[in-house]
Backbone as numpy.savetxt, mean C-alpha at the origin, in Angstrom:
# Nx Ny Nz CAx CAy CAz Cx Cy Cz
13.70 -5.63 -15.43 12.74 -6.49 -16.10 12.79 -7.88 -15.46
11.80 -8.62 -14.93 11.22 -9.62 -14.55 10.42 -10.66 -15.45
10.96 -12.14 -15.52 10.16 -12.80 -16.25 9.03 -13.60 -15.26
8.17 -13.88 -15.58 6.90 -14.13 -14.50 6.26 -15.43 -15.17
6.31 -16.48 -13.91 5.72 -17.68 -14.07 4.53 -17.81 -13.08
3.80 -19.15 -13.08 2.81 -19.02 -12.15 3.20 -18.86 -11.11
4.52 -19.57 -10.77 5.06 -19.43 -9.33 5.37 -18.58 -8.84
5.85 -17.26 -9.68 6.51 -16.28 -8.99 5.12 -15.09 -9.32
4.14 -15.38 -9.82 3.08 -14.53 -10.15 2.64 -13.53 -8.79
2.45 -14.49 -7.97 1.75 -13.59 -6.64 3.13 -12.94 -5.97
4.53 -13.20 -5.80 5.15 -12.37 -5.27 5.69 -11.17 -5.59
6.09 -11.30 -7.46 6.64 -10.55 -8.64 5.54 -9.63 -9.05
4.41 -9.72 -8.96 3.63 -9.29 -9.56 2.70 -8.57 -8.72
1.71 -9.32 -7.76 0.64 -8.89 -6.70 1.49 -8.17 -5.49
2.04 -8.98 -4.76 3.08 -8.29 -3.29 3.77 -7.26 -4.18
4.37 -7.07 -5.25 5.21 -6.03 -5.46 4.89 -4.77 -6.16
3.89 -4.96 -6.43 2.67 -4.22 -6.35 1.68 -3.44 -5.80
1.97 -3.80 -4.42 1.55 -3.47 -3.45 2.70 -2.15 -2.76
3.76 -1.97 -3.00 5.05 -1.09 -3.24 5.47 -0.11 -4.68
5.97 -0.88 -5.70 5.65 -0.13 -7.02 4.57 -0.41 -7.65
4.44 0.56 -8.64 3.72 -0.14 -9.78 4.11 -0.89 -10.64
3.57 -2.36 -11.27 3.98 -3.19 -12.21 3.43 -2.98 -13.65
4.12 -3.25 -14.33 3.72 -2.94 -15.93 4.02 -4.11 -16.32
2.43 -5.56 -16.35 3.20 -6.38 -16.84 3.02 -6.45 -18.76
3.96 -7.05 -19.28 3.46 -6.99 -20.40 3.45 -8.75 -20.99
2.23 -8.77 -21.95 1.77 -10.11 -22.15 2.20 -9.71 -23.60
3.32 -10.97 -23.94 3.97 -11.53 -25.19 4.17 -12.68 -25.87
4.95 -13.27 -27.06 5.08 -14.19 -27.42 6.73 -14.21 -28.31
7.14 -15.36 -28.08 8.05 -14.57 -29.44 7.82 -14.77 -30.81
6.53 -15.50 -31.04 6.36 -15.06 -32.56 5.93 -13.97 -33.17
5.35 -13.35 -32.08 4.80 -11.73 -32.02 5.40 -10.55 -32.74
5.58 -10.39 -33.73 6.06 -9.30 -34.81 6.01 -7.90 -33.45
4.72 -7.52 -33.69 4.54 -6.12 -32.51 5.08 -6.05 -31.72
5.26 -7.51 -30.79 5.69 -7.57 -29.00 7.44 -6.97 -29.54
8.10 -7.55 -30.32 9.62 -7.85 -30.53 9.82 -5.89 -30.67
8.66 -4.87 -31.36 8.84 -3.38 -31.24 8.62 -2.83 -30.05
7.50 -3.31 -29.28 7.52 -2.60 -28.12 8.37 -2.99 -26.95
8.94 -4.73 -26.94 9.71 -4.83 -25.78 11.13 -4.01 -25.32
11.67 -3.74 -26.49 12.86 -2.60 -26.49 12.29 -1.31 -25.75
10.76 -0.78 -26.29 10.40 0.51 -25.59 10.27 0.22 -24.19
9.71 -0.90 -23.75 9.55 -0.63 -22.49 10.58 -1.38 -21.79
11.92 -2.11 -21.59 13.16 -2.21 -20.89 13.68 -0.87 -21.06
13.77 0.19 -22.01 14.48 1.49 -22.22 13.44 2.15 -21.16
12.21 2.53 -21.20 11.42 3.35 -20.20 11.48 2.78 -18.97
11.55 1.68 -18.21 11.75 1.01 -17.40 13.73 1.54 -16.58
14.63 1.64 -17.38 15.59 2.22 -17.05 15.34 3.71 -16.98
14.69 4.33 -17.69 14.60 5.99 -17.82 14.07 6.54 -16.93
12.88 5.72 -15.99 11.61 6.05 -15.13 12.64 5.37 -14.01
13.78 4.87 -13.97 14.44 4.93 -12.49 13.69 4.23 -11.39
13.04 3.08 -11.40 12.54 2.49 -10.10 11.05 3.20 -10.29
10.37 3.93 -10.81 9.22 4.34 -10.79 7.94 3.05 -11.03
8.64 2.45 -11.80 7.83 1.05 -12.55 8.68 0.01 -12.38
8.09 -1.12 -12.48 8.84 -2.51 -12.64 8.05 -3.12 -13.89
8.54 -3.66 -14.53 8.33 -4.25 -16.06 9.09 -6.18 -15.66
7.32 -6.19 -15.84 7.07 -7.85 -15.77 6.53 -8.57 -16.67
7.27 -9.53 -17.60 6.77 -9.84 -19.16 6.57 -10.90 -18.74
5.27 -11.30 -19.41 4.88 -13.12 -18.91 4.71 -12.99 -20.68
5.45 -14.42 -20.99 5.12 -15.37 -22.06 3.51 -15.93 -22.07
2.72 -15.28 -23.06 1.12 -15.54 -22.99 1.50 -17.24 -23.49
1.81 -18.00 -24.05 2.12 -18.73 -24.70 2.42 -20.05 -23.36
3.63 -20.21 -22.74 4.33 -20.86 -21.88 3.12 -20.58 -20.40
2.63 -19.35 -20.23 1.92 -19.13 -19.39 0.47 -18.62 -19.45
-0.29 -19.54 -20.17 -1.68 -19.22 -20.07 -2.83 -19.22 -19.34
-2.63 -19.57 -18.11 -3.10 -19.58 -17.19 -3.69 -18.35 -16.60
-2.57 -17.77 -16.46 -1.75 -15.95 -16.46 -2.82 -15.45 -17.17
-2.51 -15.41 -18.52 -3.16 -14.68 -19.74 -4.58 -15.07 -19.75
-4.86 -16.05 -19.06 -6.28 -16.39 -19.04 -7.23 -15.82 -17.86
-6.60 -15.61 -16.68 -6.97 -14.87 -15.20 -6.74 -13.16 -15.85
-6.00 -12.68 -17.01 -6.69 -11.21 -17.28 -7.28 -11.08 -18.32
-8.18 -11.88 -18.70 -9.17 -12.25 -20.39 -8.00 -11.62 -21.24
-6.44 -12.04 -21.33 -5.75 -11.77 -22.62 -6.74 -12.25 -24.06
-6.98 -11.40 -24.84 -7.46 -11.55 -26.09 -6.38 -11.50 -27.24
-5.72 -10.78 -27.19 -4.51 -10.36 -28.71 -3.18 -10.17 -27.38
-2.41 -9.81 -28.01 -0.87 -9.29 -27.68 -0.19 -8.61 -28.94
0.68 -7.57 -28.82 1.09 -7.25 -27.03 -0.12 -6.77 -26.36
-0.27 -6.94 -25.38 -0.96 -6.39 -24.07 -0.43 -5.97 -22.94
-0.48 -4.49 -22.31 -0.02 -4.10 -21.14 -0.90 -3.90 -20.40
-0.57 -4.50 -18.97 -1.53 -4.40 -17.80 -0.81 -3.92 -16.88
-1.55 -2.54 -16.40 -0.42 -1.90 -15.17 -1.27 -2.09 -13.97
-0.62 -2.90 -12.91 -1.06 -3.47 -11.71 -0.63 -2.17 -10.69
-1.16 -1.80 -9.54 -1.00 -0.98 -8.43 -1.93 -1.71 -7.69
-1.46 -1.88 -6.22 -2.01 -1.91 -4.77 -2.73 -3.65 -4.78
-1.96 -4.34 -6.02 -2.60 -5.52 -6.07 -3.70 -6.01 -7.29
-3.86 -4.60 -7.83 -5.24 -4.85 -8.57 -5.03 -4.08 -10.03
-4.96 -4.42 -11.28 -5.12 -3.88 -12.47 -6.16 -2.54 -12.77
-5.03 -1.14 -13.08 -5.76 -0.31 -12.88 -6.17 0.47 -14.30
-5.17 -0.07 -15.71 -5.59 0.79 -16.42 -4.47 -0.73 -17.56
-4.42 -0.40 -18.52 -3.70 -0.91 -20.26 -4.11 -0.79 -21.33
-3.35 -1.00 -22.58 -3.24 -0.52 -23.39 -3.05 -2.36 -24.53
-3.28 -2.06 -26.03 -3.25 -2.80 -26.75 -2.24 -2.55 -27.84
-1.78 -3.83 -28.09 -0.51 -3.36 -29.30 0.33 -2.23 -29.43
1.26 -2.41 -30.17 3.06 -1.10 -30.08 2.90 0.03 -30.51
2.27 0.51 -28.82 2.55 1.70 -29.60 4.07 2.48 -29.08
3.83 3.85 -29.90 4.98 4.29 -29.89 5.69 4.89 -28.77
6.83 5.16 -28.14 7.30 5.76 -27.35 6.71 6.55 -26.46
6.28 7.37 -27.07 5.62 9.08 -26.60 4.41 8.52 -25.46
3.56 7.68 -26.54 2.20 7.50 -26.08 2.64 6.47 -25.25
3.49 5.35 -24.84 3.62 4.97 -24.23 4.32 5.62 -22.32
5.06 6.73 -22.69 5.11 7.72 -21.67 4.11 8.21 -21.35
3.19 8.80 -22.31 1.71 9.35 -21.64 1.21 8.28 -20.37
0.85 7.23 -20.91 -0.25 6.35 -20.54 0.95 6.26 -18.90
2.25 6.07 -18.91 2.66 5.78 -17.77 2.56 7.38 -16.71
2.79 8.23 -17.22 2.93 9.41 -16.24 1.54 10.00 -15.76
-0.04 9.19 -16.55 -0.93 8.97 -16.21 -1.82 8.65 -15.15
-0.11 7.53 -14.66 -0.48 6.86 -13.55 0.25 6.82 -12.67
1.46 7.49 -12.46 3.05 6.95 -11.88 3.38 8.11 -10.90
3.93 8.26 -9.86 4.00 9.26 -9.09 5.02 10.16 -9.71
5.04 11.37 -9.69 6.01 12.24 -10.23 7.56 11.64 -9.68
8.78 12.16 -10.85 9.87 11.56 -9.78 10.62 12.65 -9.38
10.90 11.89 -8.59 11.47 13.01 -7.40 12.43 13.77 -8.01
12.74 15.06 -7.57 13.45 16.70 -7.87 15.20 16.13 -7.92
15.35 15.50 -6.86 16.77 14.73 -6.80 17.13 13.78 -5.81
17.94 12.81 -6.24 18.25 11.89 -5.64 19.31 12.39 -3.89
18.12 11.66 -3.32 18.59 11.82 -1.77 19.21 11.10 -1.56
20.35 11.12 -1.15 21.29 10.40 -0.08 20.69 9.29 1.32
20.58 8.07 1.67 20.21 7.50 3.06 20.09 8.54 4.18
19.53 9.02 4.60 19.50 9.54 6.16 20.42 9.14 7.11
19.90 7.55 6.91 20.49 6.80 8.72 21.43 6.34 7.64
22.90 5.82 8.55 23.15 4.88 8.51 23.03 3.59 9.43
23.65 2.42 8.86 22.73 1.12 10.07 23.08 1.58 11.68
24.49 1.95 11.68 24.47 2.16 13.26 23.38 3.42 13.50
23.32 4.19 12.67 22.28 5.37 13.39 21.20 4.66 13.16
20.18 3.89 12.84 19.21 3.01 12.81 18.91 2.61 13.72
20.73 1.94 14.41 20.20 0.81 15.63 20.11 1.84 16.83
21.09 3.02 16.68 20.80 3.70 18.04 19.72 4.46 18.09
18.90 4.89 16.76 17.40 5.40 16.87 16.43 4.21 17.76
16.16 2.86 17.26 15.47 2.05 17.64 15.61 1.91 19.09
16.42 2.35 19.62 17.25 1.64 20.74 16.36 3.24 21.78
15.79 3.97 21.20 15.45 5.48 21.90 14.22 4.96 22.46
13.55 5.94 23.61 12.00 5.88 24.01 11.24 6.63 22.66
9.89 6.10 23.04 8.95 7.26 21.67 9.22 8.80 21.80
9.38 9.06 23.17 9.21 10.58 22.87 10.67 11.15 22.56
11.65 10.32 22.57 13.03 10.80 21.96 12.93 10.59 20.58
12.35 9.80 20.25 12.61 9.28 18.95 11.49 10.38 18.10
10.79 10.78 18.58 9.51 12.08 18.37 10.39 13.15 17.90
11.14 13.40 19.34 12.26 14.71 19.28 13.19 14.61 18.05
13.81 13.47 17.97 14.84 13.08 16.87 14.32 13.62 15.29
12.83 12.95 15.04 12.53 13.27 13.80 12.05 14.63 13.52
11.91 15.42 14.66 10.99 16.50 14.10 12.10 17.50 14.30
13.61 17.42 14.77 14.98 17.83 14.57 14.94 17.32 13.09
14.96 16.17 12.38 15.35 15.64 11.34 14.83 16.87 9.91
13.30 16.19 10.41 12.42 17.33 9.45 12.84 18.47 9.61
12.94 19.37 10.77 13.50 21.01 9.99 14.94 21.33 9.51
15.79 20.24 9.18 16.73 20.19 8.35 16.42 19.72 6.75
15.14 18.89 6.69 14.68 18.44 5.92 13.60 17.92 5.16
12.75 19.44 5.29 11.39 19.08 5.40 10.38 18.27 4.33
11.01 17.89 3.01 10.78 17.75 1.99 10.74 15.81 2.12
11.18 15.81 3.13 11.33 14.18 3.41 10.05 13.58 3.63
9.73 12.87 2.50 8.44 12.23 3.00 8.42 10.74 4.09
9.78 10.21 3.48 9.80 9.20 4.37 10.28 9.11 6.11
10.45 10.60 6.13 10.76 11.08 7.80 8.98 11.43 8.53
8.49 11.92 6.99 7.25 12.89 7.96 6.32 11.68 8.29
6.49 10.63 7.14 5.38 9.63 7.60 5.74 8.62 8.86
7.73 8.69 9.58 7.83 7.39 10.52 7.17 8.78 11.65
7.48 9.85 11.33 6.88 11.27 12.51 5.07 11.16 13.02
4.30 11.20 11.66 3.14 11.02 11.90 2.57 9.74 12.40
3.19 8.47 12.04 2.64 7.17 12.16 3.05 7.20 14.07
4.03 7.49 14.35 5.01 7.44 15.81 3.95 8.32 16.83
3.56 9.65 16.22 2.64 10.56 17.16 1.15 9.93 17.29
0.53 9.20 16.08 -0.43 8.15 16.34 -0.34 7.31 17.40
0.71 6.35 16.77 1.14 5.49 17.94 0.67 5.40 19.14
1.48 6.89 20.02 1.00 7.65 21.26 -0.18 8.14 21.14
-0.63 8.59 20.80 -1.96 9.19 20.68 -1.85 10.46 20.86
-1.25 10.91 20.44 -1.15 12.44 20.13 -1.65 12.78 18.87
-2.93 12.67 18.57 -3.87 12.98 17.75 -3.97 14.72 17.24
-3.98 15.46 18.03 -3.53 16.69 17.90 -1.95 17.07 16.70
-0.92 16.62 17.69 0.52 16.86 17.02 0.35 16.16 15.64
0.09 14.99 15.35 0.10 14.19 14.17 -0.63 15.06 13.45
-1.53 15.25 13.41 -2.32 16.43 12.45 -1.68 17.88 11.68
-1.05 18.22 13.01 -0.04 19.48 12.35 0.78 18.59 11.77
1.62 17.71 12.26 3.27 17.27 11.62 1.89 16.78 10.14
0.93 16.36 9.96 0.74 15.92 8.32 -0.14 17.33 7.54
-0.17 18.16 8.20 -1.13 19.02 7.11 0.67 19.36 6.52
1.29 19.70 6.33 1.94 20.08 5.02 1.84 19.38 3.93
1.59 17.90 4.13 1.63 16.82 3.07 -0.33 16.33 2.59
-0.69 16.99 3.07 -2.66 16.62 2.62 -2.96 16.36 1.60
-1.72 17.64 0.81 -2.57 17.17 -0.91 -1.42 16.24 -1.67
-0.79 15.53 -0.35 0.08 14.44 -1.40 -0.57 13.53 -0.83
-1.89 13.54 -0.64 -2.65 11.76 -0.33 -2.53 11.11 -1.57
-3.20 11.68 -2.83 -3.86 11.59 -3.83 -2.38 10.32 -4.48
-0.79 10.61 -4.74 0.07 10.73 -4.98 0.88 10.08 -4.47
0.91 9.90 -2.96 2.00 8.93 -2.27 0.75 8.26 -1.43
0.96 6.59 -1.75 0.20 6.07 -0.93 0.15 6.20 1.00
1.57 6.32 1.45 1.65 6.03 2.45 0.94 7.10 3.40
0.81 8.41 3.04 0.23 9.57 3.24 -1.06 9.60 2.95
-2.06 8.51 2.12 -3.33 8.14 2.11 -3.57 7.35 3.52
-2.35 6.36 3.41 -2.15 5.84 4.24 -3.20 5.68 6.37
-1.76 7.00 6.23 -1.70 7.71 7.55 -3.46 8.56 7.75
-3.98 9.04 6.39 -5.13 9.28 6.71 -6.29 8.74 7.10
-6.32 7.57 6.06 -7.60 6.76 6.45 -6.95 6.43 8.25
-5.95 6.33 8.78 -6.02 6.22 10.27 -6.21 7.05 11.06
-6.07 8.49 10.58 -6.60 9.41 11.51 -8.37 9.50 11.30
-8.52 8.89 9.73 -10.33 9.35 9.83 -10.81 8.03 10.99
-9.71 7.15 10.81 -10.96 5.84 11.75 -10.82 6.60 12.94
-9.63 7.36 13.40 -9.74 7.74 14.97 -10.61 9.05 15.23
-10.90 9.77 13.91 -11.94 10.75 14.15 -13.06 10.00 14.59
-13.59 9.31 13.74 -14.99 8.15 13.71 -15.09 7.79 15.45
-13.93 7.45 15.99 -14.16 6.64 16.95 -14.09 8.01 18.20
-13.54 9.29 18.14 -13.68 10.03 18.82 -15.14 11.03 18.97
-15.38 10.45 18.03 -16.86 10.75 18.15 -18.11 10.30 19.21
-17.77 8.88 18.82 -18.10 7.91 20.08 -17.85 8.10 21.18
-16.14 8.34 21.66 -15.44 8.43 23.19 -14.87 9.78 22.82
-15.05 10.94 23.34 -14.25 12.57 23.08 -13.35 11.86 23.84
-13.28 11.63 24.92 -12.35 11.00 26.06 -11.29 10.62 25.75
-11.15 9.82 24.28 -9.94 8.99 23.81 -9.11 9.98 23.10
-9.81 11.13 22.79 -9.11 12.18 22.15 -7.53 12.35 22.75
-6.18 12.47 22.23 -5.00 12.67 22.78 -4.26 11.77 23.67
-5.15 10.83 23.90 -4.65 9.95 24.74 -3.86 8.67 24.52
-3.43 7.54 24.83 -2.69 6.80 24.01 -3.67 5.61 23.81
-4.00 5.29 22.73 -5.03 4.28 22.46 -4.82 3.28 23.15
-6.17 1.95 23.27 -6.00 1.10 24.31 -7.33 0.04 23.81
-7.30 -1.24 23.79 -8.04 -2.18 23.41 -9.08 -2.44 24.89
-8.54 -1.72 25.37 -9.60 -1.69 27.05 -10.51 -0.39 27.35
-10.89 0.39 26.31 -11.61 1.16 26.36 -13.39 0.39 25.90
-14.09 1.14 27.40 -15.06 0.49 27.48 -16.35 0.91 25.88
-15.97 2.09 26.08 -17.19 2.81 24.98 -17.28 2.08 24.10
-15.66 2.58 23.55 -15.14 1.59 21.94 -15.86 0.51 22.20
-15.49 -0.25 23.27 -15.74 -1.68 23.22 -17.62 -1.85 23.09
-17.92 -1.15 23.73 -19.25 -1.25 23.61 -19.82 -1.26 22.37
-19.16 0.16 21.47 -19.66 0.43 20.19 -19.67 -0.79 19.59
-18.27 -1.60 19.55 -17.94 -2.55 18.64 -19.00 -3.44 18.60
-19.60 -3.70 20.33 -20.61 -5.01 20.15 -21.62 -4.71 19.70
-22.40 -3.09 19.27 -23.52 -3.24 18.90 -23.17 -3.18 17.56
-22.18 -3.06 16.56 -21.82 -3.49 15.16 -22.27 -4.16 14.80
-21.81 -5.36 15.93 -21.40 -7.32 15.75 -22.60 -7.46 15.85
-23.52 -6.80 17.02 -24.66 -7.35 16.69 -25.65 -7.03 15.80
-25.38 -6.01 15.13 -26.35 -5.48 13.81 -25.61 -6.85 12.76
-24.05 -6.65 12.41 -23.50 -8.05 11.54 -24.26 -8.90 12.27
-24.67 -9.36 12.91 -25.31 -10.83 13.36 -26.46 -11.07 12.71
-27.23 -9.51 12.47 -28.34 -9.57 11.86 -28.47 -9.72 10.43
-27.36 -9.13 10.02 -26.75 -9.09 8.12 -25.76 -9.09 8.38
-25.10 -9.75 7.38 -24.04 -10.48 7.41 -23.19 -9.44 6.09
-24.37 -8.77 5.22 -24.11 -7.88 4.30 -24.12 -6.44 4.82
-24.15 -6.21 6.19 -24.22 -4.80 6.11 -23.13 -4.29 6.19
-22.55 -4.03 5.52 -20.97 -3.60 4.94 -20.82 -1.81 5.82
-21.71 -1.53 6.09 -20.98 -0.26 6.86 -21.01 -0.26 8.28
-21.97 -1.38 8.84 -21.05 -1.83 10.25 -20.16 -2.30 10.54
-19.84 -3.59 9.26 -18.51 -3.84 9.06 -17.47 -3.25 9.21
-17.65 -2.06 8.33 -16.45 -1.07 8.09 -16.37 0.03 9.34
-17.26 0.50 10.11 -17.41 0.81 11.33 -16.59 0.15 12.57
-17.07 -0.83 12.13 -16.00 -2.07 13.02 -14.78 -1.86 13.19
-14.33 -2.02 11.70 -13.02 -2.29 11.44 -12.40 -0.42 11.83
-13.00 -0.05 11.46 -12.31 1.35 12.44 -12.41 1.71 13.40
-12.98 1.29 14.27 -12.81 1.24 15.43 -11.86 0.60 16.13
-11.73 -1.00 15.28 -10.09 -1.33 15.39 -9.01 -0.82 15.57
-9.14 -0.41 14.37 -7.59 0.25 14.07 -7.79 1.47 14.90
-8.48 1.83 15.37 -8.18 3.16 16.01 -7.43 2.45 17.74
-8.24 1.61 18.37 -7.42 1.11 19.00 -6.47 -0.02 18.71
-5.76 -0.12 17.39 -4.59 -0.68 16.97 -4.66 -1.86 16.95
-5.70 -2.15 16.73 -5.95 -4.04 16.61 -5.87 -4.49 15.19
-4.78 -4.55 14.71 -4.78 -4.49 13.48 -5.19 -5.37 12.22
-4.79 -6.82 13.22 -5.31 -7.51 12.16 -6.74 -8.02 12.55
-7.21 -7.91 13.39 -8.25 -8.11 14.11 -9.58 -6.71 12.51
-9.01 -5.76 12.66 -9.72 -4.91 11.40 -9.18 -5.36 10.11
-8.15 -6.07 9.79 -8.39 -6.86 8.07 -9.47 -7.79 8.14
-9.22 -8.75 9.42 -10.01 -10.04 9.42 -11.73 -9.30 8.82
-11.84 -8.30 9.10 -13.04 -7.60 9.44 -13.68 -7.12 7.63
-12.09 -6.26 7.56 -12.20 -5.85 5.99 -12.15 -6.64 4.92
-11.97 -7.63 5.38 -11.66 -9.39 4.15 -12.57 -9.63 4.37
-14.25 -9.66 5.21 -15.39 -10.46 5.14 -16.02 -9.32 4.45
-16.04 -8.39 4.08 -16.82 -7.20 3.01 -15.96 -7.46 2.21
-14.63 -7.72 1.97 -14.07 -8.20 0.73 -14.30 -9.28 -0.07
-14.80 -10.38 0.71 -15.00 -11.42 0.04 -16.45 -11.26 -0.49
-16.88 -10.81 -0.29 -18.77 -10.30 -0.46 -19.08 -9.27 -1.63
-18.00 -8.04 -1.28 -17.99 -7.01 -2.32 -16.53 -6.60 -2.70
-16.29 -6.83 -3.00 -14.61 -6.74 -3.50 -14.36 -4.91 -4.09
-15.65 -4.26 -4.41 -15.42 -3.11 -5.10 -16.63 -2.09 -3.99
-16.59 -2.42 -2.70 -17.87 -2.04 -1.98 -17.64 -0.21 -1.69
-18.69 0.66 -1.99 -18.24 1.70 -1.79 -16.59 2.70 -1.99
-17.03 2.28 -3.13 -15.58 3.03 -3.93 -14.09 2.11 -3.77
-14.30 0.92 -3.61 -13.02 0.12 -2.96 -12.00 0.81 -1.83
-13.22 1.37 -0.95 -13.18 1.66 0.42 -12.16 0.47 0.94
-12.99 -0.41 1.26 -11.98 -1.64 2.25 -11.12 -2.40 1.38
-10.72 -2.26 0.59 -9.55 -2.84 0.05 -8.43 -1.76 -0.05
-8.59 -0.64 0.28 -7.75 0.24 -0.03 -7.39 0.85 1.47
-8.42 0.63 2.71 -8.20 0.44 3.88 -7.39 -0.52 4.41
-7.73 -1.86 3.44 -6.89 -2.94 4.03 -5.37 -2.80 3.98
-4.74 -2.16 2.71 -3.70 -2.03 2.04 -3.20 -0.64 3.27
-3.87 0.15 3.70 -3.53 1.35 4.43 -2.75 0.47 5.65
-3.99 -0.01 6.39 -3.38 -1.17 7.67 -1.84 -1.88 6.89
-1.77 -2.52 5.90 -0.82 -3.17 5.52 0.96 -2.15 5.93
0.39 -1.10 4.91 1.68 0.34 5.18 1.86 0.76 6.71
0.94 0.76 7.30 1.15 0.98 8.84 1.86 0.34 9.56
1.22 -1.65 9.32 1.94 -2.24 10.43 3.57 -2.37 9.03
4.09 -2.34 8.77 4.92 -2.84 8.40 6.39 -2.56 8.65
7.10 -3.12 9.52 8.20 -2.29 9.93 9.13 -2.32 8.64
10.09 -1.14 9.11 11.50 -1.11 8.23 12.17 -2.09 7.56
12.73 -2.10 6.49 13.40 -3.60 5.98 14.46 -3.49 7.06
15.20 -4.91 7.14 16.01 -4.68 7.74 17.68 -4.71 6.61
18.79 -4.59 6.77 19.81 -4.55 5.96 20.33 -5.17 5.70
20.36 -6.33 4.18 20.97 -7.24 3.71 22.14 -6.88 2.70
23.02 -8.09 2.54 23.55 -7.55 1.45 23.22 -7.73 -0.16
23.91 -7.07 -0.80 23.71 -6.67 -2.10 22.97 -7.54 -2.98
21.69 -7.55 -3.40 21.58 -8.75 -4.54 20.72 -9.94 -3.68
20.22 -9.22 -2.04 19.30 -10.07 -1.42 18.35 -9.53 -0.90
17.13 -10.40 -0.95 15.77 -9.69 -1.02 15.22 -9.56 0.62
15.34 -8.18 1.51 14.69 -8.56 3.05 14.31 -9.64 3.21
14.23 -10.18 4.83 13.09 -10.87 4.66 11.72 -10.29 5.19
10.66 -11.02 4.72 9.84 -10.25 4.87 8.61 -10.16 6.01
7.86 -9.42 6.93 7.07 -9.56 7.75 6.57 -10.61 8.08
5.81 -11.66 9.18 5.20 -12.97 8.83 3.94 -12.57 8.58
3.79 -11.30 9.65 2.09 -10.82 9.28 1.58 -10.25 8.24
2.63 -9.45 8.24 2.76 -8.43 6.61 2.21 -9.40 5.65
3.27 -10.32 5.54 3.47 -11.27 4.59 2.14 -12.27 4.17
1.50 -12.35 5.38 0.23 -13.56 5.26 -1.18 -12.47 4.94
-1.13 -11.28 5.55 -2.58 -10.84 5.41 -2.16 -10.30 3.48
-1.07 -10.27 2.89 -1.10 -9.50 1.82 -1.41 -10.96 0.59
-1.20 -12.31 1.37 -1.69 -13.15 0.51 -3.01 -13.58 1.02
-3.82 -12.97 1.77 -5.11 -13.03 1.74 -5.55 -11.94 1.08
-5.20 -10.73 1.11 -5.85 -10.21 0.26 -5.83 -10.45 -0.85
-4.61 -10.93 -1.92 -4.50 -11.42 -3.07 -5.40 -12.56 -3.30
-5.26 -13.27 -2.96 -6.25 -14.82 -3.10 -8.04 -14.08 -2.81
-8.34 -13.07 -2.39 -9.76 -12.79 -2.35 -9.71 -12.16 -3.98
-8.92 -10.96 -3.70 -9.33 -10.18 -4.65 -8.43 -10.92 -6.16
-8.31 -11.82 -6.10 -8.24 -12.85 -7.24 -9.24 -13.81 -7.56
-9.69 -13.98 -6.64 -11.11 -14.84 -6.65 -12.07 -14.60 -7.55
């Protein structure tokens, strides 16, 4: 449990959010109700094991807060994912129904607790490999352990990488129908659909290792820019754009892209590009690195800046 001020609002709350889901809950302490349900949810918050994070802002001390989510009464729960408020509930209720409403939304938890893989020295001597060893390494890893999601996605993201568009496809069809369920595996898709999109354009680029010097792409891109030149609203050249980016790995070069349909339509075609943007986010983001106990990584600079542009839009 987390107490949440304005200051710590966008990191506690929005960035971490963007990783778990947050359950914040809006209270007071004169609040008869809040004083029944805050016990339920620090107890479900331990029970659900890291599934949720439980973030209580004082409506009272922090109205600002309570005023940016039209708080009307309290208690109030607002469960945040990917940055953005996706579902809550009004006044104490009871236990049960309070489990409903979370397993509603919460990824199943896992069968049993896994052990680390690496340790740091096996970390540093993985990093320390070429791609196609480090290819070999994981897909040794996986048939000892195929159930590993966090092996299949550094496997699939790594065969992208290279452009082995083919292999990446097999190493992710076992996991297809965990898009829905694990973000990072939505992830990895919306990057293979931008590289379908763009192999459409160039068959040529098919298997090959992507490249910001491909003429076609490049071509495609300018007649986008120049339809955007013409509308500034046409949100599916935009988004055309921006996959074409990322297919040749320009990464932030396709937020910059997905933040000008964001700032315009924030919910454009199913919250397509905000949920693209957040995909790019899981992609570029390398590994934490290993601190000790009781200290927080530090964190990406890029990671770190495009995830407070997206916050500051889609707060806007």
């Amino acid at each position: 449990m987390i107490d949440i001020t304005r200051d710590t609002f966008e990191t506690e709350i929005i960035q971490a959010s963007m990783q778990t889901p947050v359950l914040v809950d809006f209270w007071a302490p004169w609040c008869g109700p809040c004083k029944s349900l805050g016990p339920i949810l620090e107890k479900l918050e331990t029970d659900y094991a890291g599934r949720f994070i439980l973030a209580k802002v004082d409506s009272d001390q922090e109205q600002e807060i309570a005023a940016a989510f039209g708080i009307r009464s309290i208690p109030t729960c607002i469960l945040m994912k990917d940055g953005k408020p996706v579902d809550g509930f009004q006044g104490a209720m009871p236990e049960g129904q309070v489990k409903a409403f979370l397993d509603n939304h919460l990824p199943p938890a896992p069968e049993t607790d896994e052990p680390a893989a690496d340790t740091e020295s096996d970390h540093t001597e993985f990093s320390q490999m070429s791609p196609e060893a480090q290819i070999e390494e994981l897909v040794v890893q996986l048939k000892d352990d195929s159930n590993n999601d966090e092996l299949r996605f550094d496997l699939v993201k790594l065969l992208l990488q290279q452009g082995r568009d083919d292999d990446a496809k097999i190493a992710f069809a076992p996991v297809i129908a965990k898009t829905s369920v694990v973000r990072k595996f939505d992830s990895l898709q919306r990057w293979m659909q931008a590289n379908d999109a763009m192999h459409l354009i160039a068959p040529q680029a098919i298997n090959t290792p992507p490249t910001a010097e491909n003429s076609t792409i490049n071509a495609h891109i300018a007649s986008l820019e120049a339809n955007i030149s013409s509308n500034k609203r046409d949100f599916d050249a935009r988004f055309a754009k921006a996959q074409a980016l990322m297919a040749t790995q320009r990464w932030t070069a396709a937020m910059d892209e997905l933040l000008e349909i964001l700032m315009r339509d924030k919910s454009w075609s199913d919250d397509k590009a905000r949920k693209t943007y957040i995909a790019i986010l899981d992609i570029i983001e390398p590994k934490p690195v290993k601190v000790a106990d009781g200290h927080i990584p530090p964190a990406d600079p890029t990671v770190a800046t495009y995830r407070r542009r997206l916050s500051s839009v889609v707060l806007s």
